[in-house]
N, CA, C and O atoms as CSV, one atom per row, in Angstrom:
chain,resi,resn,atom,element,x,y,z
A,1,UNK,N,N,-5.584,86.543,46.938
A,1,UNK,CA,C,-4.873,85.705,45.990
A,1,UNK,C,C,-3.422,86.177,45.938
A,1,UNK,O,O,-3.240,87.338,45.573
A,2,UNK,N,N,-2.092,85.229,46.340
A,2,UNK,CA,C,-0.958,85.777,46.486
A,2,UNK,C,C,-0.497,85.084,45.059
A,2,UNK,O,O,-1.176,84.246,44.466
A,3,UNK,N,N,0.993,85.668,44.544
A,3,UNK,CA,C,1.065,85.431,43.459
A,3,UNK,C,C,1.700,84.025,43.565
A,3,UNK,O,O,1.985,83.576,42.454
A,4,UNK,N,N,2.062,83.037,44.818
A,4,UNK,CA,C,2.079,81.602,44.362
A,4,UNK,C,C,0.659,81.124,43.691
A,4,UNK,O,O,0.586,80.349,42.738
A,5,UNK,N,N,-0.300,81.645,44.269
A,5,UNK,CA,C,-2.030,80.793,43.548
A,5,UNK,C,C,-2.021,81.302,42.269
A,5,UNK,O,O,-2.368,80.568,41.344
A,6,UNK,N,N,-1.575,82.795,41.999
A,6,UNK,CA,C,-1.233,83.261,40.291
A,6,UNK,C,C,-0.408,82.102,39.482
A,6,UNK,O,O,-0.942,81.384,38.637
A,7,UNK,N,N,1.071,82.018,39.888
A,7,UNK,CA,C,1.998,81.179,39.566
A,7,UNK,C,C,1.732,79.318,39.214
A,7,UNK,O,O,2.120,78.693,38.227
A,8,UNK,N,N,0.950,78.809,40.405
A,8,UNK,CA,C,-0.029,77.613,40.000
A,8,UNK,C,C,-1.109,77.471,39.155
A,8,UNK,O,O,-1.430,76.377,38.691
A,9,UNK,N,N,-1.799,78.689,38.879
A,9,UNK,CA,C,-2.504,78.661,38.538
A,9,UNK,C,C,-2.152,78.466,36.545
A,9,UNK,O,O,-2.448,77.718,35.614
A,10,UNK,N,N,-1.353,79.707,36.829
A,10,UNK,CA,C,-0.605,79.773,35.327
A,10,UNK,C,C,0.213,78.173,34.860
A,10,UNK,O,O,0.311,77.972,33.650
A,11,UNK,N,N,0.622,77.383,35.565
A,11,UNK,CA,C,1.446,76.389,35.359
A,11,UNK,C,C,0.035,75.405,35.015
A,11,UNK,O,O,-0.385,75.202,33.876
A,12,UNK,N,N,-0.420,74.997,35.959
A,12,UNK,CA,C,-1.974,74.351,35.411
A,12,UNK,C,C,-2.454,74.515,34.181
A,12,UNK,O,O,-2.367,73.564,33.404
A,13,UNK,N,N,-2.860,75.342,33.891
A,13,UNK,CA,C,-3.638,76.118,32.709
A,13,UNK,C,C,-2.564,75.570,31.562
A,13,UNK,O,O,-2.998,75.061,30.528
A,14,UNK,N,N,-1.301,75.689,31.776
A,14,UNK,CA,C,-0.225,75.315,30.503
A,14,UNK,C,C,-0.213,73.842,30.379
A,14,UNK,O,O,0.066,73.277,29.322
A,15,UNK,N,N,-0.531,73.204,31.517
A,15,UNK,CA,C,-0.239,71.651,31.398
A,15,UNK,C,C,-1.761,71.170,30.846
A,15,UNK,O,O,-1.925,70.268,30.024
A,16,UNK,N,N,-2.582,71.772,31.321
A,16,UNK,CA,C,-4.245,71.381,30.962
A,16,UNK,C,C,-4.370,71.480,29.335
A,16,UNK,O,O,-4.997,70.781,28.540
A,17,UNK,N,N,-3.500,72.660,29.146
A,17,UNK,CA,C,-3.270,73.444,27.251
A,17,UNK,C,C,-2.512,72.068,26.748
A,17,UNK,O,O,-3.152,71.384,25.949
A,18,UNK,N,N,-1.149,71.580,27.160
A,18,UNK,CA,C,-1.039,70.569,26.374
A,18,UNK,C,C,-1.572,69.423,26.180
A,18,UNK,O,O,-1.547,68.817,25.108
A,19,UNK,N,N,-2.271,68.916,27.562
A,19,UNK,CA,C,-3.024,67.784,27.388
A,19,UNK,C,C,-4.280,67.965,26.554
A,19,UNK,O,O,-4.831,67.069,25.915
A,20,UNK,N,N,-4.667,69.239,26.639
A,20,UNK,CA,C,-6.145,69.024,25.029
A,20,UNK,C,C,-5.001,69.187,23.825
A,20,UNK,O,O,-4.946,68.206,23.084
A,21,UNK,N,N,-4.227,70.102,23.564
A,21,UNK,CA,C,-3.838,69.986,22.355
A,21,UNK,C,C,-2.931,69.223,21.908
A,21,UNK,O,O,-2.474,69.444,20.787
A,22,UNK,N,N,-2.304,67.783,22.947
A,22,UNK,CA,C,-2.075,66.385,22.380
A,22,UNK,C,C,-3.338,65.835,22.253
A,22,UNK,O,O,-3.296,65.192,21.204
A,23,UNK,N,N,-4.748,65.704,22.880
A,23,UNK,CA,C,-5.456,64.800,22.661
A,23,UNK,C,C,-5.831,65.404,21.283
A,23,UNK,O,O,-6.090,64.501,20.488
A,24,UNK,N,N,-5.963,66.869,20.651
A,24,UNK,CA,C,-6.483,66.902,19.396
A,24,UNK,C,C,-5.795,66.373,18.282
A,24,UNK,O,O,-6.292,65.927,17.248
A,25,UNK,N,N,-4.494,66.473,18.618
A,25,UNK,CA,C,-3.603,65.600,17.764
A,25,UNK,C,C,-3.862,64.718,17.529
A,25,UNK,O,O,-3.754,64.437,16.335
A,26,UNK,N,N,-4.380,63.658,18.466
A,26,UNK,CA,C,-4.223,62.395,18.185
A,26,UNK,C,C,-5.532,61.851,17.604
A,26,UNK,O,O,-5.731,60.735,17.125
A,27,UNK,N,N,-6.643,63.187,17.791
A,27,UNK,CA,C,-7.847,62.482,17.013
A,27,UNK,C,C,-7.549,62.719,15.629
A,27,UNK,O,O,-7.865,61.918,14.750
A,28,UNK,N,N,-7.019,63.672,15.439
A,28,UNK,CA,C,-6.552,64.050,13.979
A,28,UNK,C,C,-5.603,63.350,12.952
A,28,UNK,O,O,-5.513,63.379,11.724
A,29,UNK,N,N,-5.000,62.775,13.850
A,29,UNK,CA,C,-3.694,62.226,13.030
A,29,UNK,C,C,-3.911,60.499,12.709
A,29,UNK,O,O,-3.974,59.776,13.703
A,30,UNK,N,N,-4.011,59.928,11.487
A,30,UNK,CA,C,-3.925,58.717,11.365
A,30,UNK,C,C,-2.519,57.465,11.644
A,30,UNK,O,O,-1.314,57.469,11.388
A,31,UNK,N,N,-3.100,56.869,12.039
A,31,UNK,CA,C,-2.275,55.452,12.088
A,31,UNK,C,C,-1.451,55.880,13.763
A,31,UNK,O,O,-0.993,56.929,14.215
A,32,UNK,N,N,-1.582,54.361,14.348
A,32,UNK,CA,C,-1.285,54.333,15.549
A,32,UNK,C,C,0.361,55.503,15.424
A,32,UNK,O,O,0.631,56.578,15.961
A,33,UNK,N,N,0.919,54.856,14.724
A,33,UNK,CA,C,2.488,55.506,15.151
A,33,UNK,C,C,2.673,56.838,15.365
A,33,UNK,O,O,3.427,57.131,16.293
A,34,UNK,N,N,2.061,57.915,14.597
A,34,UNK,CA,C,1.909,59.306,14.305
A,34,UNK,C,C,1.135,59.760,15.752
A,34,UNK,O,O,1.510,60.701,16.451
A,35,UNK,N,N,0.090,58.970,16.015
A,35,UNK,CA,C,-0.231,59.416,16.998
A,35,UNK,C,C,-0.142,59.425,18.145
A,35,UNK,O,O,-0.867,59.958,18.984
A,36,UNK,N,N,1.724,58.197,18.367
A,36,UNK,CA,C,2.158,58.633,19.609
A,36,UNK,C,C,3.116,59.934,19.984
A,36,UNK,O,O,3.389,60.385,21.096
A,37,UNK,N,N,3.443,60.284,18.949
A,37,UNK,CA,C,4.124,61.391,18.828
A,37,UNK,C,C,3.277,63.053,19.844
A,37,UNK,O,O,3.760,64.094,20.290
A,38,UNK,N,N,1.896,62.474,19.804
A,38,UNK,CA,C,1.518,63.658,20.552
A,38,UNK,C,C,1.165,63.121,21.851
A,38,UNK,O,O,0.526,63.789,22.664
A,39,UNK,N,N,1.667,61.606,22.138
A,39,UNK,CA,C,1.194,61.459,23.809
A,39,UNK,C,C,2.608,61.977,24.082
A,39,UNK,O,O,2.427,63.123,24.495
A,40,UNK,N,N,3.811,61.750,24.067
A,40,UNK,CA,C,4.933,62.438,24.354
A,40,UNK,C,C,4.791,63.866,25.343
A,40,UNK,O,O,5.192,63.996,26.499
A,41,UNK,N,N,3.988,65.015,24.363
A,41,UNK,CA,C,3.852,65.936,25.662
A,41,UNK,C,C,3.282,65.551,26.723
A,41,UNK,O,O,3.936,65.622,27.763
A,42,UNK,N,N,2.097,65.107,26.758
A,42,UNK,CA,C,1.184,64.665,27.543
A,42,UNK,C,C,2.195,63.583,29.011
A,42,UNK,O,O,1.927,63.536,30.211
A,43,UNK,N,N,3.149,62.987,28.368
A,43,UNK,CA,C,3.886,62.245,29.181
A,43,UNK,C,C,5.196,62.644,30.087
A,43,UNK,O,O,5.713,62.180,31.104
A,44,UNK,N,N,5.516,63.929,29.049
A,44,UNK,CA,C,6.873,64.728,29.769
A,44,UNK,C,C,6.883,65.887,30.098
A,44,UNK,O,O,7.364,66.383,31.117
A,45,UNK,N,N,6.208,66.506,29.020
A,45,UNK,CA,C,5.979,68.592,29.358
A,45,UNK,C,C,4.599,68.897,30.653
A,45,UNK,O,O,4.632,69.604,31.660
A,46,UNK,N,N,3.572,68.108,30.137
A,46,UNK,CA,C,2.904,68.387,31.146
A,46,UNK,C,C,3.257,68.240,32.608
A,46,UNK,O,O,3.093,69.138,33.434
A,47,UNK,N,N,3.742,67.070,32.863
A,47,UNK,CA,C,4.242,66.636,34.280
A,47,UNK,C,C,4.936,67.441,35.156
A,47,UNK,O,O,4.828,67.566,36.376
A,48,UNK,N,N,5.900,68.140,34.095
A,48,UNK,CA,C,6.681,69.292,34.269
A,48,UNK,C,C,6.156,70.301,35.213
A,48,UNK,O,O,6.551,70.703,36.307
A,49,UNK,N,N,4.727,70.707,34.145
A,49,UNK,CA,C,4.316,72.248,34.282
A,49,UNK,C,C,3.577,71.864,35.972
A,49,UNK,O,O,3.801,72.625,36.914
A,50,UNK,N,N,2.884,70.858,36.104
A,50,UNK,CA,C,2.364,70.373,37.358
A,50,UNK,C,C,3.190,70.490,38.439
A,50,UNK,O,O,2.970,71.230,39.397
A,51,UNK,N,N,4.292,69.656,38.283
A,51,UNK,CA,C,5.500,69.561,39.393
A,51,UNK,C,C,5.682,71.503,39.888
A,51,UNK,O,O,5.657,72.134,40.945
A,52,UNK,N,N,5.829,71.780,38.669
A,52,UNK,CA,C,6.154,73.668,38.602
A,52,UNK,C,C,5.097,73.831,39.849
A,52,UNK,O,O,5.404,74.041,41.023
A,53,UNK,N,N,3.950,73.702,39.377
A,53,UNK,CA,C,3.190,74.123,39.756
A,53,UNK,C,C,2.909,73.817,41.731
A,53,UNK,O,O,2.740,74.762,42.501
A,54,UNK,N,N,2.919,72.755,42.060
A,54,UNK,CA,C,3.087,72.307,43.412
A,54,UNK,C,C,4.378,73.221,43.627
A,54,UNK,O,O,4.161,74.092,44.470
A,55,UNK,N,N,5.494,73.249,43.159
A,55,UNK,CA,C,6.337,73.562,43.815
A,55,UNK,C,C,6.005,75.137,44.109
A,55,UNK,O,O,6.385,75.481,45.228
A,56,UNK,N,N,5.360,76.192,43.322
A,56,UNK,CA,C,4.883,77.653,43.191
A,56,UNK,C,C,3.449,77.380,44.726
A,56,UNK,O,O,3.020,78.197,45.541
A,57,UNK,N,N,3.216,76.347,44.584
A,57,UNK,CA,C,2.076,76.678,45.292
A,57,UNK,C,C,2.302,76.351,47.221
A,57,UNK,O,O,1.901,77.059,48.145
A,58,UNK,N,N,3.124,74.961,47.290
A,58,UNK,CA,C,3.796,74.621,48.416
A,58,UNK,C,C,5.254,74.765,48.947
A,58,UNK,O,O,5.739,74.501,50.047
A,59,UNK,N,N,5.707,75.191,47.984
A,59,UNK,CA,C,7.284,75.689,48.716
A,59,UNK,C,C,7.840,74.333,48.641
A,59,UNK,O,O,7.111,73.405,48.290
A,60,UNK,N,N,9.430,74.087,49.029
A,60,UNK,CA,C,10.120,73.597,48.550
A,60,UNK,C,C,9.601,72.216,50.360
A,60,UNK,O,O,9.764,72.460,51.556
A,61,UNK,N,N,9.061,71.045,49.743
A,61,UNK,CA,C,8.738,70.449,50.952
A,61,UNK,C,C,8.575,69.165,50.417
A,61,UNK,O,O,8.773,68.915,49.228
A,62,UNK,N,N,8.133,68.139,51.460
A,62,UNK,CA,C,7.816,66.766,51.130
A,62,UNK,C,C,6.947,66.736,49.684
A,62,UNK,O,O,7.585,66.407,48.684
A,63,UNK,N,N,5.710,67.022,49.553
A,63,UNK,CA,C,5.229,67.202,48.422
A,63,UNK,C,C,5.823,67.392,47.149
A,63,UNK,O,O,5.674,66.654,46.175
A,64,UNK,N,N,6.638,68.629,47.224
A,64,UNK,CA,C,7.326,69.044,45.760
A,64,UNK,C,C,8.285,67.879,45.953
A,64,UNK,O,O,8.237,67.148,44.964
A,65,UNK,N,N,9.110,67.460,46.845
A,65,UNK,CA,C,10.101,66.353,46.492
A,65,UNK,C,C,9.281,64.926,45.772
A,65,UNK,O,O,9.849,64.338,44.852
A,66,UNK,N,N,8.123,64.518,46.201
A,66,UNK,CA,C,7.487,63.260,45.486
A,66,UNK,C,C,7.179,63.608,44.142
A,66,UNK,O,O,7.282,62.914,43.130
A,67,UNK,N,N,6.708,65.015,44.298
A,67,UNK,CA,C,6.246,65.840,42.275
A,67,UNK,C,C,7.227,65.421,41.652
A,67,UNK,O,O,7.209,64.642,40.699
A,68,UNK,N,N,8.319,66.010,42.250
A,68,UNK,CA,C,9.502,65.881,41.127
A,68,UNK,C,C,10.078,64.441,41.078
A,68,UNK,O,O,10.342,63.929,39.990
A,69,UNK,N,N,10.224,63.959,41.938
A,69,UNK,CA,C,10.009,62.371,41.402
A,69,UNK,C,C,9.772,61.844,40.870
A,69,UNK,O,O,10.482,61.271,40.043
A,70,UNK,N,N,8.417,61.711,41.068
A,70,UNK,CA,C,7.634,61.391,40.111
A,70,UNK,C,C,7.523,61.519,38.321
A,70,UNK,O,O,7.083,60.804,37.421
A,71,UNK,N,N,8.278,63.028,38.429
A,71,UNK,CA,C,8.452,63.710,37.128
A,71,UNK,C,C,9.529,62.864,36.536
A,71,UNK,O,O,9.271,62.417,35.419
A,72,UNK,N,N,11.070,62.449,37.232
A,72,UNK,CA,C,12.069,62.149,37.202
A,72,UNK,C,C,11.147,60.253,36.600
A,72,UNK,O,O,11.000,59.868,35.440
A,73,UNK,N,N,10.955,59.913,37.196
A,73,UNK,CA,C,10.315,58.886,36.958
A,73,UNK,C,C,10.026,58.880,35.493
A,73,UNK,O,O,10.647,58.135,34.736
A,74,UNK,N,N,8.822,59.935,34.957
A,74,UNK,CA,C,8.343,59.899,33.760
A,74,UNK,C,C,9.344,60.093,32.584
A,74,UNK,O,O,9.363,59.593,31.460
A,75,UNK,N,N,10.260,61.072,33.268
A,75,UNK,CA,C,11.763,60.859,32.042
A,75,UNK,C,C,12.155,59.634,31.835
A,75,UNK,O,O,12.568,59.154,30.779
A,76,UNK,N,N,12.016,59.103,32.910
A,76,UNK,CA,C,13.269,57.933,32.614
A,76,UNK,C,C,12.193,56.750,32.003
A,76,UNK,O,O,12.721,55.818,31.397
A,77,UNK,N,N,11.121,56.752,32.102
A,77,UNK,CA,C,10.118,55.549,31.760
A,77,UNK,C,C,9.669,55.860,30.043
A,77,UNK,O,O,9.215,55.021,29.264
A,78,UNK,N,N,9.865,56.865,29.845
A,78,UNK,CA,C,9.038,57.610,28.868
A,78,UNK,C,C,9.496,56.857,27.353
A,78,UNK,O,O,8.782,56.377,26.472
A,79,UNK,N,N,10.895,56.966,27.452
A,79,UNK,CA,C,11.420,56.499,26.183
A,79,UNK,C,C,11.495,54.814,25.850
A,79,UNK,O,O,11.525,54.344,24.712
A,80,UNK,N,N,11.521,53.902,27.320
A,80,UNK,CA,C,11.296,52.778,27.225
A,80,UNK,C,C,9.914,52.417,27.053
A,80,UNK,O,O,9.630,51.306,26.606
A,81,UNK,N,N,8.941,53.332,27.397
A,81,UNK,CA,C,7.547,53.228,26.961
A,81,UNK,C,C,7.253,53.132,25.595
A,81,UNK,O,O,6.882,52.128,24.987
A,82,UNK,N,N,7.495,54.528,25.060
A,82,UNK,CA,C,7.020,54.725,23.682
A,82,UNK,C,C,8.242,53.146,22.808
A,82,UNK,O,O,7.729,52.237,22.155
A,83,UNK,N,N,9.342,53.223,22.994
A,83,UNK,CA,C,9.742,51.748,22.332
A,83,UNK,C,C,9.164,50.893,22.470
A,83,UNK,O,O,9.006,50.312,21.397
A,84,UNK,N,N,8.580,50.301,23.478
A,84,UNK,CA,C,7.514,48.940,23.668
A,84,UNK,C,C,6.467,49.148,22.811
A,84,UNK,O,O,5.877,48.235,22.232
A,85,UNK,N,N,6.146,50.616,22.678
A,85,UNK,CA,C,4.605,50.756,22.626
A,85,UNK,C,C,4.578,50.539,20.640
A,85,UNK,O,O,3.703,50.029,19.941
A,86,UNK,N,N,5.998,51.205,20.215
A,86,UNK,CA,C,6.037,50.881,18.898
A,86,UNK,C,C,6.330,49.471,18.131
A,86,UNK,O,O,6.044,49.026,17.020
A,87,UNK,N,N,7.129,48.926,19.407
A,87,UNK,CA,C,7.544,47.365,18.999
A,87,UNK,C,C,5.710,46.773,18.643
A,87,UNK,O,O,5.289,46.249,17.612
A,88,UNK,N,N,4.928,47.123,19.963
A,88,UNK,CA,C,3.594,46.285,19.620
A,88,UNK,C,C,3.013,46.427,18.736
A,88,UNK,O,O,2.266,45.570,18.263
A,89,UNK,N,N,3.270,47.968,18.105
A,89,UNK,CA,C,2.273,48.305,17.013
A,89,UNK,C,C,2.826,47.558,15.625
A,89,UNK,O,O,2.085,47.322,14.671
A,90,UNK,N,N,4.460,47.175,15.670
A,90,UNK,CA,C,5.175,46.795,14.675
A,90,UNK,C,C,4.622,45.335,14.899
A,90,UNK,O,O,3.958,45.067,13.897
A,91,UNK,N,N,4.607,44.219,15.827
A,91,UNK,CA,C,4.632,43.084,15.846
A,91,UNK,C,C,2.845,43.176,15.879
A,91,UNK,O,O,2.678,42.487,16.885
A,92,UNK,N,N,2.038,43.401,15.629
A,92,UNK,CA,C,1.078,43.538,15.327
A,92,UNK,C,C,0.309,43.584,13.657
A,92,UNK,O,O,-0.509,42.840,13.116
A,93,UNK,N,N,1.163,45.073,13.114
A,93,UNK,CA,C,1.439,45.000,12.290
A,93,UNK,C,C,2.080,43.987,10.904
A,93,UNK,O,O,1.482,43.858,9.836
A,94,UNK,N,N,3.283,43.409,11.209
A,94,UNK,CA,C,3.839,42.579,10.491
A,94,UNK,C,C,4.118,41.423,10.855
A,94,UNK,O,O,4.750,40.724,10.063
A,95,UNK,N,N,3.596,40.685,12.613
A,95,UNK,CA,C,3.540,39.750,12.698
A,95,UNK,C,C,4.740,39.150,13.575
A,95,UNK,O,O,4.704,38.096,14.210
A,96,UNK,N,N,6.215,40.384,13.436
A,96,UNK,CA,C,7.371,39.471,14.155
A,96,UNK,C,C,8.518,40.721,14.124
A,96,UNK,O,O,9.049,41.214,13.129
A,97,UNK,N,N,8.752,41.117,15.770
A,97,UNK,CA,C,8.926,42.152,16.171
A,97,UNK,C,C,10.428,42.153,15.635
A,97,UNK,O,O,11.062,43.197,15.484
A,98,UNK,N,N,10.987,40.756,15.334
A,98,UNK,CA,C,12.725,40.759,15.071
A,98,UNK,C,C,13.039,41.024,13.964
A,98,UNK,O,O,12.253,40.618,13.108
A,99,UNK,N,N,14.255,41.780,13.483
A,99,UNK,CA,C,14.820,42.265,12.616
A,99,UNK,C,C,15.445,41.005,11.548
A,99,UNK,O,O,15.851,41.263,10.415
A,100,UNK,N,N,15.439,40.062,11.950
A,100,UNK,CA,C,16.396,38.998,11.016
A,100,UNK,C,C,14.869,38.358,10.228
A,100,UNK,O,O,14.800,37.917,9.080
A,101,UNK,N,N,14.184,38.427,10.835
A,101,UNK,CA,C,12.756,37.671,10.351
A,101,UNK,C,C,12.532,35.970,11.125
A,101,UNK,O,O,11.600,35.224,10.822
A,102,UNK,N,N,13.649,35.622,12.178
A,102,UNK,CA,C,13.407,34.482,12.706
A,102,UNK,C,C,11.804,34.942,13.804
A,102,UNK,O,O,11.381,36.078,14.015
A,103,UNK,N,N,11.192,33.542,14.345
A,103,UNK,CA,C,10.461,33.396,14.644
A,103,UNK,C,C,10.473,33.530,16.064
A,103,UNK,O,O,9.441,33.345,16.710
């Protein structure tokens, strides 16, 4: 075991840690809105620790370039996500996603 399989291994284990302890969040926490607040890690930190992790385990190569992509991806999608995702819960909620109250 060389210390890249240590180094992946450790990055795993941290991303696996946030994805249970957003999903406990979210069983815990009432009402849709509160409980997007804990997919957030799940959508940006974890991705992170993964990407880390390929890159500790394969060296700097085709692979780690699509990880981090990919990662780059989840930044940039992340915040237009969670806005959609609150608009639905709002126009759901009250019926009419616009601020003036037109139809």
């Amino acid at each position: 075991m060389t210390v890249r399989d240590v180094a992946a291994g450790v990055f795993l284990a941290l991303a696996a840690l946030i994805v249970v302890a957003s999903a406990i969040g979210v069983l815990v926490m009432p009402g849709a809105t509160r409980k997007l607040h804990y997919v957030t890690p799940v959508a940006v930190v974890a991705p992170v620790f993964v990407a880390l992790a390929v890159l500790a385990e394969g060296g700097l190569d085709y692979g780690t370039g699509q990880a981090w992509l990919t990662v780059a991806l989840l930044l940039f999608a992340g915040p237009f996500l969670s806005h959609a995702t609150i608009r639905a819960i709002r126009t759901r909620q009250e019926g009419d996603a616009d601020d003036d109250g037109r139809p």
